[in-house]
Kinemage of the C-alpha trace (Angstrom):
@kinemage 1
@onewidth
@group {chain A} dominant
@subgroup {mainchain}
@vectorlist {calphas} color= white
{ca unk a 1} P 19.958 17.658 -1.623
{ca unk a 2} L 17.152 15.516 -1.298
{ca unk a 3} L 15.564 16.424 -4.447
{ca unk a 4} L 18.263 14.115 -6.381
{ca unk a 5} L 16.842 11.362 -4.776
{ca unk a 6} L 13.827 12.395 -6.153
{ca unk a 7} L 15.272 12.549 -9.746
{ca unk a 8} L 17.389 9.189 -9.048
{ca unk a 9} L 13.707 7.424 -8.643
{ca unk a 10} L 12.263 9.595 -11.805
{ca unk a 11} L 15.398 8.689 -14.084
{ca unk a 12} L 14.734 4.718 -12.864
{ca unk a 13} L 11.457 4.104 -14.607
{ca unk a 14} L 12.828 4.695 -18.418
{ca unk a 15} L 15.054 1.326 -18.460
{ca unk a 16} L 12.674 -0.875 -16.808
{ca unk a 17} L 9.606 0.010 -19.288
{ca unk a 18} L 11.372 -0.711 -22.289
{ca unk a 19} L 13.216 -3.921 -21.108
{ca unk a 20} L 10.865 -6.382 -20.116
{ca unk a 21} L 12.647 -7.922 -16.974
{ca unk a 22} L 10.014 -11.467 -17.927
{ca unk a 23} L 12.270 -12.196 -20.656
{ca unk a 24} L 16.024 -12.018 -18.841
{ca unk a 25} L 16.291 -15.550 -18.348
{ca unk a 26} L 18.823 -16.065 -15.109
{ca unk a 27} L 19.094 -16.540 -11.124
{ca unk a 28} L 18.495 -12.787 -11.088
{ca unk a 29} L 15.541 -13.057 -12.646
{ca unk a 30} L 12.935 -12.305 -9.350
{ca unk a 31} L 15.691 -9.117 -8.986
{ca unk a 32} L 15.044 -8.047 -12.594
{ca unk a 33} L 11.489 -8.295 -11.872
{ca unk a 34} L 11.392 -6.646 -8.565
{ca unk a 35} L 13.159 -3.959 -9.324
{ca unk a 36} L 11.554 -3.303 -12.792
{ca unk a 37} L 8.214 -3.088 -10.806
{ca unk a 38} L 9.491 -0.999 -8.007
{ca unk a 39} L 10.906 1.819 -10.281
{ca unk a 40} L 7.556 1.946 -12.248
{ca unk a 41} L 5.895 2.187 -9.150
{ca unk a 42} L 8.389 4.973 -7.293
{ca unk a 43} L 8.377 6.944 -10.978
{ca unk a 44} L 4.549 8.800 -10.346
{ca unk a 45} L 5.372 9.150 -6.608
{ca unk a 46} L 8.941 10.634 -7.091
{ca unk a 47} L 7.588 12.592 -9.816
{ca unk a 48} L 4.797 14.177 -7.662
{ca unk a 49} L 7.307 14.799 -4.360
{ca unk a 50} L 9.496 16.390 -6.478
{ca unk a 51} L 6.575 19.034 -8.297
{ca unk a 52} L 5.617 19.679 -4.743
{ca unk a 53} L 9.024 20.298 -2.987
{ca unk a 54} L 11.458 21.752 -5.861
{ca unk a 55} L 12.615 24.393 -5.467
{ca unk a 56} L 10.419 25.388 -2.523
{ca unk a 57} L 8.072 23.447 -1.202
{ca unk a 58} L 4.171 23.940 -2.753
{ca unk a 59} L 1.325 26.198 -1.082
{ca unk a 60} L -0.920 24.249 -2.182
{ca unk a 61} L 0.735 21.428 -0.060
{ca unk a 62} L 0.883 23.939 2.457
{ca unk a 63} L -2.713 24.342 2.777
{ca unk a 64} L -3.481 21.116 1.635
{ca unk a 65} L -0.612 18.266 2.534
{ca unk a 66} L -3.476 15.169 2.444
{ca unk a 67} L -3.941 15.211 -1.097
{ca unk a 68} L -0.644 13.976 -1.766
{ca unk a 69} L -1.292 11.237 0.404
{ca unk a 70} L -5.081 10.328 -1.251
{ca unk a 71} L -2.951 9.843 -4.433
{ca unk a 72} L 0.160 8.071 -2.769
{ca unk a 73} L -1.418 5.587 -0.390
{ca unk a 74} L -3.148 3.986 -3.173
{ca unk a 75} L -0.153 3.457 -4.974
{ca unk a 76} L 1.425 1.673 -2.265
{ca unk a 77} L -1.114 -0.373 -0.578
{ca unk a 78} L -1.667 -1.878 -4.769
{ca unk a 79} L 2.167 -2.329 -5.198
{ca unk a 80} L 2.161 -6.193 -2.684
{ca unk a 81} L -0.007 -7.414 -5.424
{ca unk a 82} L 2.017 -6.593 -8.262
{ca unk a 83} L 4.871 -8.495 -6.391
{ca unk a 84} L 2.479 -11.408 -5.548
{ca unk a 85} L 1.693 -11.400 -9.335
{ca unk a 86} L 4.914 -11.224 -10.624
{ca unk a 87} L 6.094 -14.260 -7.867
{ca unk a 88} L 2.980 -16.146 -9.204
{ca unk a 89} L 3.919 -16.090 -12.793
{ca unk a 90} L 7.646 -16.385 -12.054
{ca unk a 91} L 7.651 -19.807 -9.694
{ca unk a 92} L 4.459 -20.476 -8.173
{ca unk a 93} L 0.847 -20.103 -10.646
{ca unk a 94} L -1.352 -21.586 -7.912
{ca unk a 95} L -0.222 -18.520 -4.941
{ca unk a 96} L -1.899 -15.925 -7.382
{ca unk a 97} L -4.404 -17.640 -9.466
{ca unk a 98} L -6.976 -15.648 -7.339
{ca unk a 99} L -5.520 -12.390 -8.573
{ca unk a 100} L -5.969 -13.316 -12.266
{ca unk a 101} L -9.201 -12.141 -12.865
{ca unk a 102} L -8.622 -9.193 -10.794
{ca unk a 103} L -5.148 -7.930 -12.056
{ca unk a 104} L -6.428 -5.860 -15.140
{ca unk a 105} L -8.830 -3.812 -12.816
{ca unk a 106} L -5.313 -3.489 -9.896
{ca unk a 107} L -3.412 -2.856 -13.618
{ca unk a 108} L -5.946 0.187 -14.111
{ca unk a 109} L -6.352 1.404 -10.550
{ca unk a 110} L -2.556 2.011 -10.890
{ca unk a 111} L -2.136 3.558 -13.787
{ca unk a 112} L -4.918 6.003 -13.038
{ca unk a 113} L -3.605 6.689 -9.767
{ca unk a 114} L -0.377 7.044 -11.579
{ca unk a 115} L -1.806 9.404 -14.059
{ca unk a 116} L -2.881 11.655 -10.749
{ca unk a 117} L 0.403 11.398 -9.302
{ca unk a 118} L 1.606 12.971 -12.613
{ca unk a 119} L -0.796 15.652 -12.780
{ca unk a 120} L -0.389 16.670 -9.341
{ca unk a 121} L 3.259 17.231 -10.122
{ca unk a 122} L 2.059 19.791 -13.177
{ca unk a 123} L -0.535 20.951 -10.336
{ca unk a 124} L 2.055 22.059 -7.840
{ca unk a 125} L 4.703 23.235 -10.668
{ca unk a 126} L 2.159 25.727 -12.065
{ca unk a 127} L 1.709 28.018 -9.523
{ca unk a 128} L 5.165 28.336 -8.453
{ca unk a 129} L 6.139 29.033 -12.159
{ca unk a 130} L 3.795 32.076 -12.036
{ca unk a 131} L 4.893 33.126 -8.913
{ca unk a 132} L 8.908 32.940 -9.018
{ca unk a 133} L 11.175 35.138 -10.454
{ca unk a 134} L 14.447 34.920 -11.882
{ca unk a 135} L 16.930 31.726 -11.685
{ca unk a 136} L 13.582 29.885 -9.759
{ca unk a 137} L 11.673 30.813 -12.889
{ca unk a 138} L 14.082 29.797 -15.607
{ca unk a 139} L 14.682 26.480 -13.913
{ca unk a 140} L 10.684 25.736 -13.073
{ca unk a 141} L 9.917 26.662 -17.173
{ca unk a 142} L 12.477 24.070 -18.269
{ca unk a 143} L 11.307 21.472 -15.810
{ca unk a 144} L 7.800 22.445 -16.875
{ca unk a 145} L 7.631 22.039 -20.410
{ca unk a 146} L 10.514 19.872 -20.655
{ca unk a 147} L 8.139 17.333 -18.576
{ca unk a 148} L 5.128 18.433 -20.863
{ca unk a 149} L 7.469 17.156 -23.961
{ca unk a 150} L 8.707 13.938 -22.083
{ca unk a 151} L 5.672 12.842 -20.626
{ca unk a 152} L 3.467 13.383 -23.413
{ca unk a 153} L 4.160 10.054 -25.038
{ca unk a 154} L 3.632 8.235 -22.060
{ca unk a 155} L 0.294 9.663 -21.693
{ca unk a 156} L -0.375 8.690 -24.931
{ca unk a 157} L 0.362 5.204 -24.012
{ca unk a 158} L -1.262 5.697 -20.693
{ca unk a 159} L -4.794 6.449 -23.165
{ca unk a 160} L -3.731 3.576 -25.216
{ca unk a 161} L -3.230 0.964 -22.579
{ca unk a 162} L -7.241 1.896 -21.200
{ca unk a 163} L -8.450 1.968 -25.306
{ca unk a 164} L -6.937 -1.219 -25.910
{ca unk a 165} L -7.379 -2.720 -22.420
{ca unk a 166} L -3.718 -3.931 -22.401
{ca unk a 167} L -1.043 -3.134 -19.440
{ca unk a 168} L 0.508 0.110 -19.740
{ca unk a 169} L 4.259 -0.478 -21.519
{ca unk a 170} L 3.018 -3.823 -22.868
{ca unk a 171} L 3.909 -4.507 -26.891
{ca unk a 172} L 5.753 -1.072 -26.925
């Protein structure tokens, strides 16, 4: 089933934003860092494929299949300078210097695309909740305010991280 792919790249983001990768200090360091980025990145977009194609896929993506793509393309056209970043603060200041004064705004422009990712997922999930019946509707109210529970102190840090101007997940 391709949705447990889906929930492989949702599951991925909780170990990575509670272990900061900058402080393992071996050759798999870069690895650590890479994939630590990577899984917060693939967390929103997994997140939002998943509201849109469990258990059927979304009419609203039915009607509308661009918006997913406004939210995702974003997301990965940012995600080069998060790895330029993290290679210019690992091994080499000088190839990202130039990104310095621009990687809080990048930082931002994630995280609120991010946060749409996210609420597209609730988006898709809330019409097929009122819509299904039986086993479909069980499964789609535990996935729907099981993710209201879960994700609600993440958003809380989301509001944090803008409030304080910090990076999301930084001094949790």
């Amino acid at each position: 089933d391709p949705n447990t792919w889906l929930i492989l790249g949702i599951l991925a983001f909780f170990a990575p934003l509670f272990i900061n990768s900058a402080q393992i200090y071996s050759p798999y360091l870069i690895l650590a860092q890479l994939w630590s980025d990577f899984a917060q990145t693939a967390m929103p977009l997994c997140l939002m494929a998943f509201g849109i194609y469990f258990p059927q896929r979304s009419p609203t993506d039915i009607r509308f299949p661009w918006i997913k793509w406004c939210i995702a393309t974003p997301i990965f056209l940012l995600f080069p300078t998060d790895i330029l970043y993290i290679y210019g603060h690992t091994y080499h200041f000088a190839a990202s210097a130039w990104l310095d004064p621009w990687f809080y705004r990048i930082a931002i422009a994630e995280n609120v695309f991010s946060a749409l990712a996210i609420s597209y997922f609730f988006a898709n999930l809330a019409p097929k909740f009122a819509q299904s019946t039986g086993d479909a509707r069980r499964r789609l109210r535990i996935l729907y305010f099981g993710s209201v529970i879960g994700l609600t102190p993440a958003f809380v840090l989301f509001i944090v991280s803008l409030v304080n101007k910090a990076d999301f997940g930084q001094n949790i």
